[in-house]
LOPATI-970666 format. One record per residue (C-alpha): residue in three letters; x negated, y negated, z negated. Coordinates in steps of 0.001 Angstrom, whole numbers, padded with zeros to 6 digits, always signed. Layout:
BEGIN
ALAXYZ...
***
This chain:
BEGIN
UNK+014748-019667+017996UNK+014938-021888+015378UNK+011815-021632+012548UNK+014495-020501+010103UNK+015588-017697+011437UNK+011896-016691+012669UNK+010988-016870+008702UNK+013813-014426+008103UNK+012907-011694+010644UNK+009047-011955+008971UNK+010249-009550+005867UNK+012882-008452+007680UNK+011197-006672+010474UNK+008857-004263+007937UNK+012178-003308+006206UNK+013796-002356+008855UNK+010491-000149+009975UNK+010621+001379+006832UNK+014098+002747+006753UNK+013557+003705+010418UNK+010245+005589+009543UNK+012172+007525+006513UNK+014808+008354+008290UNK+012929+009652+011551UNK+010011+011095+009778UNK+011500+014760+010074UNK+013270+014632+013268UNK+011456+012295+015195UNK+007867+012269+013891UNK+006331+010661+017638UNK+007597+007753+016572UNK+006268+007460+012877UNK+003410+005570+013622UNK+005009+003065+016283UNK+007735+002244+013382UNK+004487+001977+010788UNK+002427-000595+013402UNK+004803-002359+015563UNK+007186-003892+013326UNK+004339-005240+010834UNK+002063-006342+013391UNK+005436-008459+014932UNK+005707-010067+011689UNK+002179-011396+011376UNK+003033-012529+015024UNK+006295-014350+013826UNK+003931-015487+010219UNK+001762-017267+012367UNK+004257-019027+014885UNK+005912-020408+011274UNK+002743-021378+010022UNK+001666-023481+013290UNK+005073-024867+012793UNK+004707-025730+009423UNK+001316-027236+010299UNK+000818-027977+006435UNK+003860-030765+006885UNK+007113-031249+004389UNK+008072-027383+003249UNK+010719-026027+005183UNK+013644-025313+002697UNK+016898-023638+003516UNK+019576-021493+001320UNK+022767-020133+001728UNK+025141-018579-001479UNK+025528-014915-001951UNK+027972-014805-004183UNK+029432-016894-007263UNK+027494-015797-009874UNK+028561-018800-012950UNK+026912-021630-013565UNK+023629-020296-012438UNK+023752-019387-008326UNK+021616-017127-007134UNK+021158-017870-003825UNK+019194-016548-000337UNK+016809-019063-000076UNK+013359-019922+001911UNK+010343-022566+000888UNK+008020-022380+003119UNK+005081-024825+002110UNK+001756-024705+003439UNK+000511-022099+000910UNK+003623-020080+001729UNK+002824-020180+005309UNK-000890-019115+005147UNK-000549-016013+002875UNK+001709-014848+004304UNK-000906-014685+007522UNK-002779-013130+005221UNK-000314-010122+004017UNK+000464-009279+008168UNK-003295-009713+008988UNK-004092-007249+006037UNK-000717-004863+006606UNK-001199-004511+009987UNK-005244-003454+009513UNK-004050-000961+007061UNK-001322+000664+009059UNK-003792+000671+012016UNK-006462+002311+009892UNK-003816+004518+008189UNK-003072+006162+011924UNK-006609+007586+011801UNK-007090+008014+007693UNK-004281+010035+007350UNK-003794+011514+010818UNK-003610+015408+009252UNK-001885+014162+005841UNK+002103+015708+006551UNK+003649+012954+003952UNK+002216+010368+006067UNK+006103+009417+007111UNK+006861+008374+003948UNK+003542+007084+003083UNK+003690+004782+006118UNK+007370+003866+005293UNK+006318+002612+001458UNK+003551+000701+003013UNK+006093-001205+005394UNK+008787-001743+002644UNK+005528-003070-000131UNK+004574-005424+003054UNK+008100-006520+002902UNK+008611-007217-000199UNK+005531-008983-000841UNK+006896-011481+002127UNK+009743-011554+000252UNK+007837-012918-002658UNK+006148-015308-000249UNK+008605-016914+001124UNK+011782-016619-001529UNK+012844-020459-002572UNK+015166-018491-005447UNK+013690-016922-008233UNK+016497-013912-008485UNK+015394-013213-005016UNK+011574-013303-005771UNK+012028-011120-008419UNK+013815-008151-006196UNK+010800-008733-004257UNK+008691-008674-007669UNK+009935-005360-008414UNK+010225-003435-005233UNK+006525-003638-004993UNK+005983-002084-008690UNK+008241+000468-007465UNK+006325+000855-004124UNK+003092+001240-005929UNK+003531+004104-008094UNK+004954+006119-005142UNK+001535+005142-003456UNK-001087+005385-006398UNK+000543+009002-006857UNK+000084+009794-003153UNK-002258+012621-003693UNK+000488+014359-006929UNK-001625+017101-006821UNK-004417+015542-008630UNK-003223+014810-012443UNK-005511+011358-011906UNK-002955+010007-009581UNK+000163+011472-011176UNK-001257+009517-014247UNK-002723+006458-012922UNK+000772+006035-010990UNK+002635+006660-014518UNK+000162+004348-015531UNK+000693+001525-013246UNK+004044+001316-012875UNK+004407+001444-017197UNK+001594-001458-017728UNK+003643-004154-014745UNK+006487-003027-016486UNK+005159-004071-019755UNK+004610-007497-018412UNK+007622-007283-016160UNK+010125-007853-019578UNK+008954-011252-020526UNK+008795-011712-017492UNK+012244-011697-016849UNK+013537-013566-019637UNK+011612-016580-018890UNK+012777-016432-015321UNK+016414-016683-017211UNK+014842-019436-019877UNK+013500-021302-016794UNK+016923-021314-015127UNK+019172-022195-017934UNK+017155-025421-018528UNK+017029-026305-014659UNK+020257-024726-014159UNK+019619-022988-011283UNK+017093-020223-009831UNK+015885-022693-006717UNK+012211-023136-006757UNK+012668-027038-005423UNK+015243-027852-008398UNK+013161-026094-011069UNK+010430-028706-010147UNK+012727-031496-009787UNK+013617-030570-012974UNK+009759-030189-014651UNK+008696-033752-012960UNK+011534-035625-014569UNK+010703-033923-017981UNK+013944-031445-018293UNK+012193-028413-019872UNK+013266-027391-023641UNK+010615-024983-024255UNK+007872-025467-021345UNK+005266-023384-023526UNK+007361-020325-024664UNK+008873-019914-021106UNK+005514-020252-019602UNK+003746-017903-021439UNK+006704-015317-020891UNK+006048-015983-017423UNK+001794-015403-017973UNK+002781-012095-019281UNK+004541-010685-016043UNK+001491-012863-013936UNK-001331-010592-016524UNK+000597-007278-015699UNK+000874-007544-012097UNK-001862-009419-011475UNK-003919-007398-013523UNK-005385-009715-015982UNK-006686-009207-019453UNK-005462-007750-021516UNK-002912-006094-019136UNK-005858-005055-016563UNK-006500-001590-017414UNK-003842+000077-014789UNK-006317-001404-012290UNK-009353+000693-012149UNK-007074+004112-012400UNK-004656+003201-009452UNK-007812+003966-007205UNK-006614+007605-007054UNK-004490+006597-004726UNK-005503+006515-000870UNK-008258+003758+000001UNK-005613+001808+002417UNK-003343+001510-000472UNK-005830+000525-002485UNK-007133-002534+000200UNK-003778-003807+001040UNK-002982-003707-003371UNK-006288-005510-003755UNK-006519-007990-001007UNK-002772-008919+000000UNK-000070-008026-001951UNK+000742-006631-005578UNK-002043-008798-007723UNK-002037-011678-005475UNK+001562-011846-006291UNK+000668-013184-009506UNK-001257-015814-008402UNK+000834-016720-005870UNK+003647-017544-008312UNK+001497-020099-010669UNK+000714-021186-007493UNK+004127-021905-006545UNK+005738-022594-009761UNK+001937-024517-011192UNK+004022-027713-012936UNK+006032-025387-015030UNK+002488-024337-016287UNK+000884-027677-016666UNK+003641-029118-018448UNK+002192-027268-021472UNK-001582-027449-022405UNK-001477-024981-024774UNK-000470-022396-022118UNK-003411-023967-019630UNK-005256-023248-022372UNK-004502-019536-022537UNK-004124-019017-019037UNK-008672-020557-018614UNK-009357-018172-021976UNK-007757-015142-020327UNK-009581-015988-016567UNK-012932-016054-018192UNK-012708-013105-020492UNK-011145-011307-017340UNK-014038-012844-015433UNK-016913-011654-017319UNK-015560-008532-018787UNK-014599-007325-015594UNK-018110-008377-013707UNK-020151-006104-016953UNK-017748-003148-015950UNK-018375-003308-012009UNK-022068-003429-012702UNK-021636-000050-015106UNK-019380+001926-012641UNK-020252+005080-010696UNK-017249+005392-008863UNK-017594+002926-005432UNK-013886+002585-005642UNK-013841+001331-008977UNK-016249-000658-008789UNK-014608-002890-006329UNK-011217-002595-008520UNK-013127-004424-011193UNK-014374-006588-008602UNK-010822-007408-007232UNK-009724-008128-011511UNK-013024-010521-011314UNK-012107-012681-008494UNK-008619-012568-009728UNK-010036-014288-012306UNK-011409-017050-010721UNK-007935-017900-008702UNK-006074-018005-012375UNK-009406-020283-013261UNK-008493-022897-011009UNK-004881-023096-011422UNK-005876-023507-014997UNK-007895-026561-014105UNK-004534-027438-012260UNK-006366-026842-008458UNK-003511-024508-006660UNK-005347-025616-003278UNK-008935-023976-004593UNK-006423-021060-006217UNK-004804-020110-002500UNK-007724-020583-000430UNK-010105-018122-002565UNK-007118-015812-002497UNK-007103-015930+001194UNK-010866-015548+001380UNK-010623-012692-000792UNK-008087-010790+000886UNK-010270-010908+004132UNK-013620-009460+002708UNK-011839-007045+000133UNK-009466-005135+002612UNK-012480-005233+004504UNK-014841-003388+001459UNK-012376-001175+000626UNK-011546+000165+004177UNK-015089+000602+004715UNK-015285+002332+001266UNK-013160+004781+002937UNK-015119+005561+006039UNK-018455+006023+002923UNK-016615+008488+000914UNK-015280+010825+004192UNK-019175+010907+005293UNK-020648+011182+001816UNK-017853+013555+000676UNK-017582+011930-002732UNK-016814+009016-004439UNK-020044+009079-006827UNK-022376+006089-006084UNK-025115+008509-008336UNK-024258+011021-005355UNK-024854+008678-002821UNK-027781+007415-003933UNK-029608+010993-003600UNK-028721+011045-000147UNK-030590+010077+003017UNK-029600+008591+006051UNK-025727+007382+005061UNK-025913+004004+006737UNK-027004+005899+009671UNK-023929+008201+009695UNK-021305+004826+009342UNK-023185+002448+011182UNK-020166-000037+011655UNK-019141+000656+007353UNK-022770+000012+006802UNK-023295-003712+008893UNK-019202-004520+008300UNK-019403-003682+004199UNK-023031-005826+004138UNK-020780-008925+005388UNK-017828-008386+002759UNK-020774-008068-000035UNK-022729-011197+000896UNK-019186-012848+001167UNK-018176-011477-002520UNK-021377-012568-004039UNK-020787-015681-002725UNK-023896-016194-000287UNK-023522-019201+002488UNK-022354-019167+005076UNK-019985-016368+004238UNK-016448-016865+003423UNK-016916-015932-000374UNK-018928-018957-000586UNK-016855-021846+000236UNK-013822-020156-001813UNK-015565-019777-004514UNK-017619-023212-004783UNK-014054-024645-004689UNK-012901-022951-007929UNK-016866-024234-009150UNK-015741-027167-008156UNK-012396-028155-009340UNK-013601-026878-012886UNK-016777-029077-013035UNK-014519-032149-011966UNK-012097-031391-015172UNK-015236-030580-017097UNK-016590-034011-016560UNK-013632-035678-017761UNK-012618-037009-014189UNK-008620-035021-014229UNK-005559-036722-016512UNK-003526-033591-016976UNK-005801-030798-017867UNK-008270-031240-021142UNK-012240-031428-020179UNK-012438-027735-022454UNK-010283-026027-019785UNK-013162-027042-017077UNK-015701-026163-019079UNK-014634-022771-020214UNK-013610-021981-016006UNK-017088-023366-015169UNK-018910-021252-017524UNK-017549-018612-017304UNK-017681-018864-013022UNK-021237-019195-013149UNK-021714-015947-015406UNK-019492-014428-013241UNK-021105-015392-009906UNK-024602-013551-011525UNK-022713-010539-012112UNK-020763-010803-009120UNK-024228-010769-007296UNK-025595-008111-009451UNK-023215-005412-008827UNK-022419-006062-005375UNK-026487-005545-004470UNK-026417-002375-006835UNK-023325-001070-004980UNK-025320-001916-001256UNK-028711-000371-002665UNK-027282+002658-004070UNK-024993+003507-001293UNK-027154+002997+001745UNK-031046+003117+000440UNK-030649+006668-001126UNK-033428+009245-001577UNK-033025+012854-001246UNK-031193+015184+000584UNK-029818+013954+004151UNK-025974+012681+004251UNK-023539+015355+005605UNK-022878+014487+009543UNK-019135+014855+009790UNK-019111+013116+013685UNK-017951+009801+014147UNK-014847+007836+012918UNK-011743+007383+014785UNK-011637+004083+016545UNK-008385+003084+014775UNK-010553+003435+011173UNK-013858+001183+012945UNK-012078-001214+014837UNK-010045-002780+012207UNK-013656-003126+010455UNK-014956-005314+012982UNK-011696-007051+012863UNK-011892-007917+009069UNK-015584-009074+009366UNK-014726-011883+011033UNK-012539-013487+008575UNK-015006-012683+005956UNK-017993-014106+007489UNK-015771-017772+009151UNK-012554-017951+007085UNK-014273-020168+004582UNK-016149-022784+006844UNK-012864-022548+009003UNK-010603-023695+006088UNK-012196-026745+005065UNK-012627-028398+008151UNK-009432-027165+009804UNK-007048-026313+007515UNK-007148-029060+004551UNK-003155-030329+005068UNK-002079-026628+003964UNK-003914-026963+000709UNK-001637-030200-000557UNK-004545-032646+001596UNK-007655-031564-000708UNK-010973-031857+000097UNK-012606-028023+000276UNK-015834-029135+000753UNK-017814-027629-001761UNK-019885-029682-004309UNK-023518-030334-004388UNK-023828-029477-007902UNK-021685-026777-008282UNK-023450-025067-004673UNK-026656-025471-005981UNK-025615-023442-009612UNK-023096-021061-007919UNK-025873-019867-005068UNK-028662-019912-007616UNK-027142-017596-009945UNK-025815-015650-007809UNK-029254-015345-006113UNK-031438-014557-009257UNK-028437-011855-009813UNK-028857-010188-006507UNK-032996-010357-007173UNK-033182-009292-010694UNK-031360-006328-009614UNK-032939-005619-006406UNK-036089-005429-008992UNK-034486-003293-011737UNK-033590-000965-008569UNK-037279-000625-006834UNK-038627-000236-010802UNK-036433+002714-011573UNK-036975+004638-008089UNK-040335+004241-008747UNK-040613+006030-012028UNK-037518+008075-012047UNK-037817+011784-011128UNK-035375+012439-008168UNK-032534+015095-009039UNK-031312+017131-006184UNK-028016+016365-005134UNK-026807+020031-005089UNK-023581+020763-004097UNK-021582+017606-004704UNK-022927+016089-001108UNK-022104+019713+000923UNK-018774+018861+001728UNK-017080+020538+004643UNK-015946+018351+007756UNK-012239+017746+007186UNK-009665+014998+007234UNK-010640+011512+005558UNK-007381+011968+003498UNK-008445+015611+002299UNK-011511+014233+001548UNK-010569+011253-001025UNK-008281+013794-002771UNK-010824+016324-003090UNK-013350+013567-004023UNK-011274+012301-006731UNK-010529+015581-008018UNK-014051+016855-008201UNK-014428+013446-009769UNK-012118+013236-012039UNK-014568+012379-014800UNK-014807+009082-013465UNK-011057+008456-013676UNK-011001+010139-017199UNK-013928+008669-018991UNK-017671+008142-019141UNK-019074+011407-018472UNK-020494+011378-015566UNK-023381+012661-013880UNK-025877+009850-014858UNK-028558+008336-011737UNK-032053+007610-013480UNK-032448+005294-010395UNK-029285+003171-011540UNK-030322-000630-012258UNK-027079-000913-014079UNK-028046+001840-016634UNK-031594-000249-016967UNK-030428-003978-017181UNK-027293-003259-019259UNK-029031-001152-021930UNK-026515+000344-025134UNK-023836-002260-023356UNK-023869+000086-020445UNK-021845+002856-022074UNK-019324+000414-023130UNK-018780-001679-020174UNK-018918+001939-017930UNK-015450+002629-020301UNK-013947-001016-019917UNK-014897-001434-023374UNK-012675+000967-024979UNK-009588-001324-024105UNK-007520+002074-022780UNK-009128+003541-026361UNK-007073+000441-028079UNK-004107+001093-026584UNK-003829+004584-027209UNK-004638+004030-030519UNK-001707+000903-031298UNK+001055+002033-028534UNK+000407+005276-026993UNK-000221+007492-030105UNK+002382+005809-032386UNK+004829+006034-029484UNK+004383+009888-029442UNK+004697+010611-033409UNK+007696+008787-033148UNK+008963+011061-030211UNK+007593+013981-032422UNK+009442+012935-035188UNK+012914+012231-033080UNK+011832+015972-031645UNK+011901+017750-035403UNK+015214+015889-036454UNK+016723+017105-033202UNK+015944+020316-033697UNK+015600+021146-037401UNK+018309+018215-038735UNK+021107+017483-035654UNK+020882+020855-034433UNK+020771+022900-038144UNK+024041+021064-038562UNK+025420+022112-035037UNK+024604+025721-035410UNK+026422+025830-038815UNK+029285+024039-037679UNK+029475+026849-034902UNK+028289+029989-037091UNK+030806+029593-040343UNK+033932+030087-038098UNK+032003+032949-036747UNK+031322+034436-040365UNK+034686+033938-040917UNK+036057+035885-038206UNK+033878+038580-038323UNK+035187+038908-042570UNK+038565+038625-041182UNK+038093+041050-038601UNK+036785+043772-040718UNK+039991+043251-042713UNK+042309+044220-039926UNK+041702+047736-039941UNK+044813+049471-038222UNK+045686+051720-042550UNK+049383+050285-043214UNK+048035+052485-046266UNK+045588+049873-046805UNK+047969+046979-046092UNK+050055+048062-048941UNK+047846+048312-051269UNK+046947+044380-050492UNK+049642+043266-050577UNK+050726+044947-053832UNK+047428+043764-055262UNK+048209+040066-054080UNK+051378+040249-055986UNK+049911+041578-059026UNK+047170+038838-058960UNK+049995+035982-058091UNK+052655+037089-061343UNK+049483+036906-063223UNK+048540+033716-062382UNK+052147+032580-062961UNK+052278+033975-066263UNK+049451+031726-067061UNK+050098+029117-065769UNK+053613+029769-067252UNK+051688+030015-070973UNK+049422+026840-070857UNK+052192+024708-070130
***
């Protein structure tokens, strides 16, 4: 079978699982999870027999016409490069552990048919995205997983924090989703075509009218799905949703669509410095903005949703410095350790029974009731905070690295202020990356107080794909830049001594200083009994979550939570705390400019419906009514009475006559 058609069946396969899970989810329901695992865990097999065939060589390429369509074609076309061929490893690696852990997560949930079936069709379409060579085709992609994701984030409807973090979602991508769309349109009318390889051809032999307006229209859709700043805020809420959706969002598709696509489509970017100018300012303020809210949240989920916006960050940092190889392989680090922290997020909240770190950190004896979330989540940490030899560290030294080599002047294309503001911004980043990761680890496993709830031991499905994630996380990195450097365009991955030395020192001294702040405030904080949050009943890991975030819902609404004297955040943050802990009031912003307006304006459309349009309506329908009834009452059966009209009719018409007879 030739590597063509292999590349085809990769998206195909989860399609065709999906519409075979829908449609035998009621009368066939044994074979639900079969259709959920088999046909995505084929397609990482087929992912990885194109990528050892693609061994990082000249990008497979092959299209075919679907229809005449003017001068533009859109056409069904594949580019597989070597960045291609790895992620999309990465999306059956991470599908397949999430519809493996799903079996067990949601074993009792009865819309797990459908739930399963969205999660196959998202996996699809994201290898859709992966592997499309035509833009027209990306974009169907593009959009079935914004569709995909508000059926998920709204899994649990019951709550009103999913049905509005899923209203939420799917209205912030599709604010970025417009512009979007017209520069994919700008983009092909000056390449004339929608084919990734002649859009390029077209950039490297200068053919682009507009290269800065159509590449910020293009940032815009990146911000909203990829959930940058300022289009981020749909982020943290979409963790109402179940924790697998929120691993494979996080680690494999959805936001790493984004970066895929500068990725892909990078010389369309750096034919404009002003727009690799934007796209450095908006990866450091997403950077650091989003590494001050992690350290202020009390939600565990949420916390690693700001995390996943941070690290985002530093992928859209080195494309800005013009490094897609340093881009793609922290992407593919990241994927590894944060399916692997959210999954065993999940496994925390069913034994804590709530999402609350404050709640966690008044019990006793957690780590000892999720022994394999406890050692599997300490790997993903260290490799987020970037500690060697984990994966995090190599990934992320890359990004360090590409920026200090623009910073000191040594690139052509990119200006030395891009580097700078990337490596600055990094390094702050890689403190507070530190920082909130060892406050998440201290407050969730070191508690003091009452002892955990013992709700038994996981299923096997929900631990085993644990173990399988930690591997990736702790040898992914080392493993990429010594094995894999021809799938990264031939760069050298090898981190830098300087940038090593800065990234692991900050990110040390964050880890410590915090670690300090934390013994200081257990020692002279009184300890508050946990009371009743922690007594949850033994029940379904599913149940759980939706009860947690609905006892919770503070968390997902605004600041008020119950507050942990023993938090280091609370200490080390100071006044900033009760900023950062609300994203700094960016959701407060938007209500104020778009959301309020928007609804006087529907008020005011309501009142002219109903007291203008519809005055006019009922009096159109209420004079002919009037006039019936005064007719009516007129026809009253007297011929008496009829005579007597009529005689006074005539008497009124001759007199009329007569004077109008007179005045002329």
């Amino acid at each position: 079978m030739t590597t063509t058609t292999l590349a085809v069946l990769v998206p195909l396969l989860p399609f065709l699982g999906a519409a075979a899970g829908l449609l035998l989810g009621r009368t066939a329901p044994g074979f639900v999870r079969p259709l959920a695992v088999l046909p995505t865990l084929a397609s990482l097999v087929l992912a990885a027999v194109v990528a050892v065939r693609q061994g990082g060589d000249q990008a497979i390429n092959a299209a075919t016409e679907l229809t005449p369509t003017g001068s533009v074609p859109i056409e069904l076309a594949l580019h597989i490069d070597g960045f291609a061929a790895l992620v999309a490893v990465l999306v059956g690696v991470v599908a397949t552990c999430v519809q493996i852990y799903s079996t067990g997560y949601l074993r009792e949930d009865p819309r797990y048919p459908s739930y399963a079936a969205l999660v196959s069709l998202f996996t699809s379409a994201m290898l859709l995205v992966v592997y499309s060579g035509d833009l027209m085709v990306l974009l169907v992609g593009w959009e079935i997983m914004g569709i995909c994701s508000y059926f998920l984030v709204g899994h649990y409807w019951e709550t009103p924090e999913a049905r509005a973090a899923s209203i939420k979602a799917f209205l912030v991508t599709k604010l970025g989703d417009v512009p979007f769309l017209i520069g994919l349109f700008a983009l092909a009318t000056d390449a004339g075509s929608f084919r990734i390889t002649k859009v390029l051809g077209t950039v490297a032999s200068g053919g682009l009218d507009h290269p800065t307006l159509i590449a910020l229209l293009l940032l815009a859709g990146v911000a909203g799905k990829s959930a940058q700043f300022p289009l981020h805020t749909w982020l943290p809420d979409a963790m109402a949703g179940p924790t697998p959706v929120s691993a494979l969002i996080h680690a494999a598709t959805m936001v790493a669509a984004g970066v895929y696509f500068i990725a892909r489509l990078l010389p369309v970017f750096e034919a404009s410095q002003a727009a690799m100018i934007v796209l450095a300012v908006m990866a450091a303020v997403t950077m650091i903005g989003s590494g001050l809210a992690a350290f202020a949240q009390d939600d565990i989920k949420r916390v690693l949703a700001y995390s996943t916006i941070g690290q985002l960050g530093y992928m859209t940092g080195a494309l800005a410095v013009a490094d897609r190889g340093a881009a793609v392989f922290h992407l593919l680090s990241h994927g590894a350790f944060k399916a692997l922290l959210f999954l065993a997020a999940g496994v925390i909240i069913h034994a804590a029974g709530t999402n609350s770190l404050a709640a966690m950190s008044r019990m006793t004896h957690l780590r000892n009731r999720v022994p394999d979330a406890y050692w599997t989540m300490t790997v993903a940490l260290l490799a987020l905070a970037a500690i060697p030899p984990f994966s995090g560290f190599f990934s992320k030294e890359s990004v360090l690295g590409a920026a200090e080599h623009v910073a000191t002047g040594h690139a052509e294309r990119v200006p030395g202020s891009v580097g700078w503001i990337v490596l600055v911004a990094g390094l702050l980043t890689a403190l507070l990356t530190a920082a909130y990761a060892m406050r998440l680890w201290l407050l969730a496993f070191r508690g003091r107080g009452a002892e955990a709830p013992d709700h038994g031991r996981q299923p096997l499905t929900m631990t085993v794909v644990l173990w399988v994630l930690a591997v990736p996380s702790l040898a992914v990195g080392a493993l990429a830049y010594r094995v894999l450097p021809d799938w990264f365009d031939g760069r050298d991955l090898a981190p830098t001594l300087t940038t090593s030395v800065l990234g692991t020192g900050v990110a040390l001294v964050g880890g410590i200083v915090t670690y300090a702040a934390w013994r200081h405030t257990t020692s002279v904080a009184a300890r508050v009994p946990l009371g009743a949050v922690a007594a949850h009943p033994e029940g379904d890991a599913a149940q759980v979550e939706a009860e947690a975030i609905a006892s919770h819902a503070p968390v997902y609404g605004g600041v008020a939570y119950a507050p942990d004297p023993a938090d280091p955040g609370r200490l080390l943050l100071g006044p900033l705390h009760r900023h950062a802990a609300v994203g700094f009031h960016l959701d407060a912003v938007y209500r104020a400019l778009f959301v309020r307006p928007v609804q006087a304006g529907a008020s005011l459309v309501r009142f002219l419906d109903r007291e203008v349009v519809d005055t006019y309506v009922r009096g159109a329908g209420a004079l002919p009514r009037w006039l019936g009834i005064a007719v009516r009452r007129a026809q009253t059966g007297n011929v008496q009475t009829y005579v007597s009209a009529l005689l006074a009719g005539t008497v009124v018409l001759a007199v009329a006559a007569v004077l109008v007879a007179t005045g002329a």
